[in-house]
C-alpha positions as MATLAB code, in Angstrom:
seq = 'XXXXXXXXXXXXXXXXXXXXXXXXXXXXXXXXXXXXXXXXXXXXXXXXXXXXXXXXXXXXXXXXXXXXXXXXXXXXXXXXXXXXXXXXXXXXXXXXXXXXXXXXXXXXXXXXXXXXXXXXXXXXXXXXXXXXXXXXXXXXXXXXXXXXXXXXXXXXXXXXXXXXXXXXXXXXXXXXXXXXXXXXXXXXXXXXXXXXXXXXXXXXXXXXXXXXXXXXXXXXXXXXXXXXXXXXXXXXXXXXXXXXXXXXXXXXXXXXXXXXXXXXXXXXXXXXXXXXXXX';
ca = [
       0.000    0.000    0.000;
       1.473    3.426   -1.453;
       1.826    6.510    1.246;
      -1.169    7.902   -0.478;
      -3.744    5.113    0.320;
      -2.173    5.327    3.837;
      -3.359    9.025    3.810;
      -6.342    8.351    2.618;
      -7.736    5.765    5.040;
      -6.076    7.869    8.062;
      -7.880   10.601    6.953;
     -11.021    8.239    6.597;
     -10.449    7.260   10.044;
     -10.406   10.734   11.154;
     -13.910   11.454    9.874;
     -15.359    8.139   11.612;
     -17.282    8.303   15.302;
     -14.894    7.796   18.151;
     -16.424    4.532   18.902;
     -15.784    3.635   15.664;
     -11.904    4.316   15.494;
     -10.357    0.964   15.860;
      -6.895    1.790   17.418;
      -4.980   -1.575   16.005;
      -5.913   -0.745   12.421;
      -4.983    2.801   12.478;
      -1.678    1.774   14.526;
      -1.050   -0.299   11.412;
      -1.762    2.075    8.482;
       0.584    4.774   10.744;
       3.485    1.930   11.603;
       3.411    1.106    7.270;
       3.834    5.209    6.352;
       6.970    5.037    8.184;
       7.784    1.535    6.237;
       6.973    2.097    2.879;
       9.324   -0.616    1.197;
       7.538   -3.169    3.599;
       5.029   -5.520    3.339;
       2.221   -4.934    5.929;
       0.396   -8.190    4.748;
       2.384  -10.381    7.402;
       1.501   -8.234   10.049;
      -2.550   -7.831    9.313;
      -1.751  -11.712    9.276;
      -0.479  -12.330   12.495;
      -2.885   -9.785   14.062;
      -6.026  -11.886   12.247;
      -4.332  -14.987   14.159;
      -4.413  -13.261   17.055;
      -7.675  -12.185   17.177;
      -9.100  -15.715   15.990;
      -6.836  -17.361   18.992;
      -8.511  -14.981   21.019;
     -11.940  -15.580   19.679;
     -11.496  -19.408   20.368;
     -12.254  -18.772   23.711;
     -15.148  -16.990   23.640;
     -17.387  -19.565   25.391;
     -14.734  -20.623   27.721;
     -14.480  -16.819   29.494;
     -16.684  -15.567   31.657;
     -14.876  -13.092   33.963;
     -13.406  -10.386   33.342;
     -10.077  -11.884   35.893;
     -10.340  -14.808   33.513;
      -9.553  -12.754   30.905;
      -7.139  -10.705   32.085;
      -5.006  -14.606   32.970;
      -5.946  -15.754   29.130;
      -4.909  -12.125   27.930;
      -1.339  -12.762   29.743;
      -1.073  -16.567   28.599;
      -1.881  -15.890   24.896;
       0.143  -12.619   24.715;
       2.837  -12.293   27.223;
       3.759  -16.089   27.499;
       2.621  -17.089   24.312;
       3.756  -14.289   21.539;
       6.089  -13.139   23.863;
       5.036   -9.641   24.153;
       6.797   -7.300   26.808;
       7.550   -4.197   27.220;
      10.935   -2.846   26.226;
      12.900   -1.937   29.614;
      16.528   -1.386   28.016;
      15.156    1.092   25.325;
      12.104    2.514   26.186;
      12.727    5.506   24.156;
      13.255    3.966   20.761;
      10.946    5.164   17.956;
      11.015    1.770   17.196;
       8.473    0.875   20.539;
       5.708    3.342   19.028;
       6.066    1.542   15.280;
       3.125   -1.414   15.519;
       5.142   -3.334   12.772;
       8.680   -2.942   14.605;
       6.776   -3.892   17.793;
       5.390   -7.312   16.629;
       8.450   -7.871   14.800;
      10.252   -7.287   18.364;
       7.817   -8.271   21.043;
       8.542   -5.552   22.573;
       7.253   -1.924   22.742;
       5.639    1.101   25.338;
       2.415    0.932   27.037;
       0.481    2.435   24.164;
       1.578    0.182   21.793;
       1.493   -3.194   23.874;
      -2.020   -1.696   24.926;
      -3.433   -1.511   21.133;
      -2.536   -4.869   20.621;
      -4.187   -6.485   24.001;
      -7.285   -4.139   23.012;
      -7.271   -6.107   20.098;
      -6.963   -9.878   21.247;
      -9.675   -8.599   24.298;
     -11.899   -7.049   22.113;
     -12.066  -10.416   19.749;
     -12.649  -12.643   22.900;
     -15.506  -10.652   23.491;
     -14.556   -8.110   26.580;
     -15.319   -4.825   27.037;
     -11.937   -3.192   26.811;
     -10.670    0.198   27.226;
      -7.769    2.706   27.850;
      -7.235    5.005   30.850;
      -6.986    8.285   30.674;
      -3.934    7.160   33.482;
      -1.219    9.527   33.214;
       1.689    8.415   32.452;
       1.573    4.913   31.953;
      -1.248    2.988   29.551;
      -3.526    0.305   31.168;
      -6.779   -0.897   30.203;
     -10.161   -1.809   31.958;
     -11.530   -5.113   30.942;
     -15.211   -6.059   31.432;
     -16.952   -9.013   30.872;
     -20.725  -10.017   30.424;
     -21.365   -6.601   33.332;
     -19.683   -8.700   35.979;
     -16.898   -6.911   38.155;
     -14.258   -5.207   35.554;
     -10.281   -5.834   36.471;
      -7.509   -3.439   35.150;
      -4.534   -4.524   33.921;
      -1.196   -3.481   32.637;
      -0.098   -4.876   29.172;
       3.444   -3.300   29.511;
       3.927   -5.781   32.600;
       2.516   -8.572   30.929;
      -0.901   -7.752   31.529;
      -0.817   -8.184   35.137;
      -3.947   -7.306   36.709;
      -3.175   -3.985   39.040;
      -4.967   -3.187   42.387;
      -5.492   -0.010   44.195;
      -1.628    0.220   45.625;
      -0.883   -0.458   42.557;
      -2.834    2.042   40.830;
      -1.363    4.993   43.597;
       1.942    3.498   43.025;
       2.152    4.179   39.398;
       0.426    7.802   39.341;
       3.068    8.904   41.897;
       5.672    7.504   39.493;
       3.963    9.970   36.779;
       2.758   12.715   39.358;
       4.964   13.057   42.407;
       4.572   11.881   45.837;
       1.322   13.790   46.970;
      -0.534   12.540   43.509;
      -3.899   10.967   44.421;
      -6.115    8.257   42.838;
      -9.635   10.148   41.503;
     -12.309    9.782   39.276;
     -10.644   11.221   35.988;
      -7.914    8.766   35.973;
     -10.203    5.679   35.587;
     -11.950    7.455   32.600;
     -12.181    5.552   29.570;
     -10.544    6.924   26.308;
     -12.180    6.531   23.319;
     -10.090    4.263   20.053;
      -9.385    7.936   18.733;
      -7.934    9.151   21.858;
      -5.281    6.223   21.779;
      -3.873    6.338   18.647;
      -3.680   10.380   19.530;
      -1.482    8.793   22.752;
       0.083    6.822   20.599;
       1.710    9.646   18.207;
       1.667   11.538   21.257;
       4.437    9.741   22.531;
       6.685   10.100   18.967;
       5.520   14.034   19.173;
       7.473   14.434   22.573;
      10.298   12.445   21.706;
      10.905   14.338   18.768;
      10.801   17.495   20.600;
      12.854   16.358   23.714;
      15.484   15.592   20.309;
      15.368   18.588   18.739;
      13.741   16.987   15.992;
      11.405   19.457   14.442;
      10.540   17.718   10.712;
       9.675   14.436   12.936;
       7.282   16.289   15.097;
       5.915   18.574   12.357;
       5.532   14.999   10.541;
       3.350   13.246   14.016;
       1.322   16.705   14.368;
       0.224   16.717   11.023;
      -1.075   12.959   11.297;
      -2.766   13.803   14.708;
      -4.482   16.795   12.736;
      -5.437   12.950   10.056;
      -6.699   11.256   13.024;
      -8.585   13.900   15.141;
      -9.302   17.200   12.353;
     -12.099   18.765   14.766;
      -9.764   19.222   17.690;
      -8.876   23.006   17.207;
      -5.608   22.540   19.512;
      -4.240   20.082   17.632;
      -4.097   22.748   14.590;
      -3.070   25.656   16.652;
      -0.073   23.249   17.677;
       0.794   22.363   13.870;
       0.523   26.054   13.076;
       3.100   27.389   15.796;
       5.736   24.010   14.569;
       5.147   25.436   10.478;
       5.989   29.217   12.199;
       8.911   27.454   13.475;
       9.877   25.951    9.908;
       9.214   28.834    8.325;
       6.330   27.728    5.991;
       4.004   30.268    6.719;
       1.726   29.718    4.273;
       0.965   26.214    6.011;
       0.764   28.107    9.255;
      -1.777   30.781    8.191;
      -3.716   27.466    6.749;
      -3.268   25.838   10.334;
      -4.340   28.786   12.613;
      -7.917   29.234   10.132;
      -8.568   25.808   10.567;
      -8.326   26.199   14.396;
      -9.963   29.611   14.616;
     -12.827   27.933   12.865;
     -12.976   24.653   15.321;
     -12.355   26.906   18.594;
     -15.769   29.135   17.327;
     -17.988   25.978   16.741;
     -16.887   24.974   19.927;
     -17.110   28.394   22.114;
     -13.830   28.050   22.782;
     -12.725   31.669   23.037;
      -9.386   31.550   24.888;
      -8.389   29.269   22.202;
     -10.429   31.521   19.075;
      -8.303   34.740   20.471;
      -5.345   33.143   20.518;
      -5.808   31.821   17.070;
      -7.074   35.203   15.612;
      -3.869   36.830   17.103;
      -1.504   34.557   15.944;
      -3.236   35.068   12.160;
      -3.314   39.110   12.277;
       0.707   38.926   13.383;
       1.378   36.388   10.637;
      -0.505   38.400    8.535;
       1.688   41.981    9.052;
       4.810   39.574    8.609;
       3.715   38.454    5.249;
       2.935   42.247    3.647;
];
């Protein structure tokens, strides 16, 4: 598949509900961009297996604990998924393709693919809006849901385990509330996902990489009028200013639908000064 048809079903993707974003697929269109001399038939392949392995035991799970232990035999001892201690910071851990060529990758990534073997078996499975660290919330059949953490072979966390990891992300004094047992919606994830090469990027100094993820967020999510304001200020910072102009309409257009008037000034600003730089 060309970069082009890779465009074009990202973009498709970003016009779809957010229920109806399927985080695995869209990992995989975004993985093969960044491959284009590679086949992405093998790894549609192995995912199929894996969600027909997972599928096989529909009938036999009826807990969402049960689960979470099949989840952990089938991915964690069985493909030998874990998550990359050594070099958590390689590009290559946010790739899909790289990570099932691997077995290894972040949080996000290990998380798309065990929200793709739970949602075949049947679960109700979701992301956290959990800072800092990616876990899903598995559900089965309304009984009592368990959360677990694919990077740590989907080990199922408690409560101290919970407060243990937001401190990690939030300090010492961080609490456990509401908001951080939120579910995120497929849309959201992949928005983690490229997130995560966004601020790597950055922390490098890499400003075509991270002009490169914001411009696929803007693919994946085109109605969220800070996504554009934050591609417009990276194409002020490359010069194009054309592109940034572009960037900071779209965004002033978004922020007014959605009475978002800090944002809409901002945006309006940003355009007049742009605009007495170009005459």
């Amino acid at each position: 598949m060309d970069s082009q048809a890779l465009e074009e079903k990202l973009r498709a993707a970003g016009n779809l509900a957010d229920e109806d974003v399927k985080p695995v697929e869209v990992a995989l269109w975004l993985a093969a961009l960044d491959k284009p001399d590679q086949d992405i038939a093998p790894y549609q392949a192995h995912l199929d297996e894996m969600a027909q392995r997972a599928a096989g035991l529909t009938q036999q799970v009826e807990t969402a604990q049960e689960l979470a232990e099949f989840l952990t035999t089938l991915m964690s001892e069985g493909y030998q998924y874990a998550g990359d201690r050594e070099t958590y910071d390689d590009f290559s851990n946010a790739n899909v393709m790289d990570v099932i060529d691997r077995r290894l990758g972040l949080p996000v990534t290990l998380g798309i693919l065990y929200l793709h073997a739970a949602g075949a078996a049947g679960a109700q499975a979701h992301g956290l809006s959990f800072p800092g660290h990616f876990i899903l919330r598995l559900e089965m059949q309304g009984k009592m849901a368990v959360i677990i953490d694919p990077f740590n072979g989907g080990q199922i966390l408690n409560a101290a385990d919970l407060r243990k990891l937001l401190q990690d992300a939030d300090g010492p004094s961080a609490r456990l509330t509401p908001a951080v047992y939120e579910p995120v919606s497929g849309r959201d994830v992949v928005l983690r996902l490229l997130n995560n090469l966004l601020t790597r990027s950055t922390a490098k100094g890499d400003t075509d990489h991270a002009l490169k993820m914001l411009t696929r967020m803007t693919w994946i999510a085109p109605k969220r009028a800070e996504l554009w304001y934050e591609l417009a200020r990276m194409h002020i910072h490359q010069s194009n200013l054309h592109e940034a102009g572009n960037a900071f309409k779209s965004c002033l257009q978004l922020a007014r639908a959605e009475k978002n008037w800090q944002l809409a000034t901002l945006a309006a600003q940003a355009l007049e000064q742009l605009r007495r730089r170009l005459n």
